[in-house]
C-alpha positions as CSV (number, residue, x, y, z in Angstrom):
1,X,4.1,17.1,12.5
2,X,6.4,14.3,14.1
3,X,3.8,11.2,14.8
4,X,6.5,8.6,15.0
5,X,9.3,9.0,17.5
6,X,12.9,7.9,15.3
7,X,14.7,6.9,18.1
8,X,11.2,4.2,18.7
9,X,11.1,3.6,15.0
10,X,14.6,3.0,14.4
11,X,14.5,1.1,17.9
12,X,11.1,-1.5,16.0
13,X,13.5,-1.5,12.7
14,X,16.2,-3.0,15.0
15,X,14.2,-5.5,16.4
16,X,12.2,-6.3,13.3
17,X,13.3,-9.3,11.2
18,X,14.6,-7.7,7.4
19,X,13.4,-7.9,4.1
20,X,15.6,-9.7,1.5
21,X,18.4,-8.1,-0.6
22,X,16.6,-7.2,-3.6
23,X,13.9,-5.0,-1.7
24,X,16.8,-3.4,0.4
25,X,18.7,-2.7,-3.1
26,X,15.6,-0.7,-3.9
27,X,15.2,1.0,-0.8
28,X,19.0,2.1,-1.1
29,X,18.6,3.4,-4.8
30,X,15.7,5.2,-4.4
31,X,16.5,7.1,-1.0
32,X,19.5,8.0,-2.9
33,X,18.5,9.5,-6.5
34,X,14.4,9.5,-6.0
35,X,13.2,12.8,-5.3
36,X,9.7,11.2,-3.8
37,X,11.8,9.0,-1.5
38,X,9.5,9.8,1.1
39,X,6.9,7.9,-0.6
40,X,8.6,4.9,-0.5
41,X,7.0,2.3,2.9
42,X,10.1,1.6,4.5
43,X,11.6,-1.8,5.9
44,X,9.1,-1.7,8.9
45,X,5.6,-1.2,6.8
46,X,7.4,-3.9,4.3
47,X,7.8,-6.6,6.7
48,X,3.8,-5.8,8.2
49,X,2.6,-6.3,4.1
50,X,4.5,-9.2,4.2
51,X,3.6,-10.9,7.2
52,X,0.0,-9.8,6.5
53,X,0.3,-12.0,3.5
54,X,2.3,-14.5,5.1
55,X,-0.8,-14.9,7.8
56,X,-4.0,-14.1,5.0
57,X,-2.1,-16.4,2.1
58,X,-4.2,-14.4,0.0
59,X,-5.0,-15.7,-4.2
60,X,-5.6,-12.5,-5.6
61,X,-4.1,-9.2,-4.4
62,X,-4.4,-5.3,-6.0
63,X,-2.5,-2.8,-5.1
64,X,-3.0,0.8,-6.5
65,X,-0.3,2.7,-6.3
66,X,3.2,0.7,-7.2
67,X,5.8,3.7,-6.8
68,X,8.9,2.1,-7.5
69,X,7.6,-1.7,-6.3
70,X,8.9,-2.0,-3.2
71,X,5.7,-2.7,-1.5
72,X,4.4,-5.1,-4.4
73,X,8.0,-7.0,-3.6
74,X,7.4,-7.5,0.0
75,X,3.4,-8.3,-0.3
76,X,4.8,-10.9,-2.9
77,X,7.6,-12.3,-0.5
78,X,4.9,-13.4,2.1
79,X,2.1,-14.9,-0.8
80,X,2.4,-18.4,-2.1
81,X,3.8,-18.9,-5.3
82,X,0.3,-20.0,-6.8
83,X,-0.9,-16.1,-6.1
84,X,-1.2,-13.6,-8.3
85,X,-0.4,-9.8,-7.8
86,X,-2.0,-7.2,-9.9
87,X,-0.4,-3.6,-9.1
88,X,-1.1,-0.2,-11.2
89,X,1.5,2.9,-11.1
90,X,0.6,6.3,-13.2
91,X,3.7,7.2,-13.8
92,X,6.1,5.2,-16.5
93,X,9.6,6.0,-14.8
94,X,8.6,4.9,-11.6
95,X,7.2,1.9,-13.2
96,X,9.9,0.9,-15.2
97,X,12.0,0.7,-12.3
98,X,9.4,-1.3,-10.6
99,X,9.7,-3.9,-13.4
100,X,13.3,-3.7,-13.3
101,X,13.3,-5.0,-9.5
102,X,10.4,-7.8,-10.0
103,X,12.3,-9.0,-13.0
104,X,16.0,-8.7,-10.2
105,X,13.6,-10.7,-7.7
106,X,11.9,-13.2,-10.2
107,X,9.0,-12.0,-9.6
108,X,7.7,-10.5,-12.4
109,X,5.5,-13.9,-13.2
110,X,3.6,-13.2,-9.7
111,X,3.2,-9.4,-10.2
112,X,0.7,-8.2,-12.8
113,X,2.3,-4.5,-13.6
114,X,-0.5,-2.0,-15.1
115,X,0.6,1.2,-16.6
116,X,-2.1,4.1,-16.4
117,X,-5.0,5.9,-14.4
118,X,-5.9,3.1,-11.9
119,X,-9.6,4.4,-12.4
120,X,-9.1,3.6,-15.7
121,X,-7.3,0.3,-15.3
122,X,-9.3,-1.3,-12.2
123,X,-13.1,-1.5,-13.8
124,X,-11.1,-3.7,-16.9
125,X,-9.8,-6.5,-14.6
126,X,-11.7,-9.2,-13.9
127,X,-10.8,-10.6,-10.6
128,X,-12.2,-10.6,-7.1
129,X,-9.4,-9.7,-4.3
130,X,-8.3,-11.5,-1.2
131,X,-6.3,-8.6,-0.5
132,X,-6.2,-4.4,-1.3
133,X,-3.4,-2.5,-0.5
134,X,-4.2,1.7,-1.8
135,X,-1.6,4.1,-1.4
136,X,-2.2,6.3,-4.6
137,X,-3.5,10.1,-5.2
138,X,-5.4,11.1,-1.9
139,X,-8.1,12.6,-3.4
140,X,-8.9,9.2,-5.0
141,X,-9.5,7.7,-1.7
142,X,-13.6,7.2,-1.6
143,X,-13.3,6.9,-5.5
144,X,-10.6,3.7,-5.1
145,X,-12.5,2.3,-2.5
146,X,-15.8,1.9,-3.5
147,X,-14.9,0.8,-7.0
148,X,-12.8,-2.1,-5.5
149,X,-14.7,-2.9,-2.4
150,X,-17.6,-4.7,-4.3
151,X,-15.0,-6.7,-5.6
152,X,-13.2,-7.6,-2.4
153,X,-14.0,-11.4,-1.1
154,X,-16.5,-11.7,1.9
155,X,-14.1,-11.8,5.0
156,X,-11.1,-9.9,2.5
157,X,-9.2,-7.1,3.7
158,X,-8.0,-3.9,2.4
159,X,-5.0,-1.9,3.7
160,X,-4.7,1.6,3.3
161,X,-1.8,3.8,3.6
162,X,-1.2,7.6,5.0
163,X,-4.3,7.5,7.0
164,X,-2.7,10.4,9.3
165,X,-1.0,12.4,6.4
166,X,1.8,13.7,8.4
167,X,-0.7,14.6,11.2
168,X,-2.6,17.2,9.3
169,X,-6.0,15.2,10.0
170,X,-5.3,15.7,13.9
171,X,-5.8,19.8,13.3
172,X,-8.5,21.8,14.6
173,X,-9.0,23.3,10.6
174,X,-7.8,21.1,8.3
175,X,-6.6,23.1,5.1
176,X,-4.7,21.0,2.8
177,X,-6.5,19.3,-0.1
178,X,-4.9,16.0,0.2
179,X,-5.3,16.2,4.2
180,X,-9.2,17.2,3.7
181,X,-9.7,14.1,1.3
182,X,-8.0,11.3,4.0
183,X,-10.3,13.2,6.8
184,X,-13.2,13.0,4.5
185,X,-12.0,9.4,3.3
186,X,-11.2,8.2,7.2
187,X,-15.0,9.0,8.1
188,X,-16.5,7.5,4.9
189,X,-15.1,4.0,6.0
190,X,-15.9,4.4,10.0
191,X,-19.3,5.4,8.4
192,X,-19.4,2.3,6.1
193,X,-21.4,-1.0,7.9
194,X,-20.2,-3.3,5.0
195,X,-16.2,-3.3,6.9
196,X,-15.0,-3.3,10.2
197,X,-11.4,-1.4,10.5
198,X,-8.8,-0.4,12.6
199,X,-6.1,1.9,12.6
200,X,-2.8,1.9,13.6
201,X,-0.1,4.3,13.8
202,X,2.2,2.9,11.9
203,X,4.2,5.5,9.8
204,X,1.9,7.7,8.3
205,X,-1.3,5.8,9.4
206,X,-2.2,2.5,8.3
207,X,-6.2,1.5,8.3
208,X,-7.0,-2.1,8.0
209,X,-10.4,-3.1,6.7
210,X,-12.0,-6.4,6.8
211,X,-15.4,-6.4,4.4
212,X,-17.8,-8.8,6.5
């Protein structure tokens, strides 16, 4: 299902301030030779996780879910240099090439890169977060949530991506597994009187959370 007009989309892009020439030397690589290029957030969603952390100046950021870094690159764009972001991908090829482009940006001081099941990972670090940005395995949703929201700052925020999932929430019977986990995942936080959130329909859905 078509959420997002292209002609409005492409018609935002044009009137949206760009990323820098490293993040849109990623974009171009991996909507060329990835076969997940879909996955990838795009210059619009960039520039929002940038100027989110451009308005927040956040310490301590976690994102699960690096895919090939182009996300971790434009959160890091808009923090101070004093912050610190830790980000976890699952799967080694993506996340060499992640490396590749934080090292290509000099970034790779700023951005922690962990290796590995982010269920795994998460418990072991010791930090509480200014700032959560998940856009991992669907089904993890509740899981990834409520293992990092404890640890989210009073007043912190969490972003979440593919909130919408390509519009399969908006059916009468939802019937995919990854559709039925963001459904299940979007009422869990609505449910939730620890946050407030709101949703936008930006690309595939983006929730913002504030833990109050």
């Amino acid at each position: 299902m078509e959420l997002i007009n292209p002609l409005a989309e492409s018609y935002c892009s044009i009137h949206s301030s760009s990323l820098d020439s490293v993040i849109n030397e990623l974009e171009r690589l991996i909507n060329e030779s990835h076969p997940h290029a879909h996955m990838l957030s795009g210059p619009l969603q960039g520039k929002f996780l940038e100027m989110i952390c451009r308005m927040i100046n956040p310490k301590k950021v976690l994102e699960i879910g690096t895919f090939t870094g182009y996300s971790a690159l434009s959160m890091a764009k808009g923090m101070s240099e004093d912050g610190i972001l830790h980000t976890i991908e699952l799967r080694e090829e993506d996340a060499q090439t992640a490396l590749k482009y934080f090292k290509k940006g000099n970034k790779e001081q700023q951005i922690k890169l962990h290796v590995g099941n982010a269920l795994e990972i998460i418990p072991n670090l010791d930090e509480n977060w200014d700032l959560i940005f998940i856009d991992a395995d669907k089904v993890s949703y509740i899981d990834y949530y409520e293992l990092t929201l404890p640890k989210l700052n009073r007043g912190g925020w969490m972003i979440v991506d593919n909130v919408l999932f390509h519009g399969q929430v908006l059916e009468d019977n939802i019937t995919g597994k990854n559709a039925k986990a963001i459904d299940a995942f979007n009422k869990h936080v609505s449910a939730d009187l620890r946050v407030e959130q709101l949703m936008l329909t930006m690309r595939d859905g983006l929730t913002l959370v504030r833990k109050i």
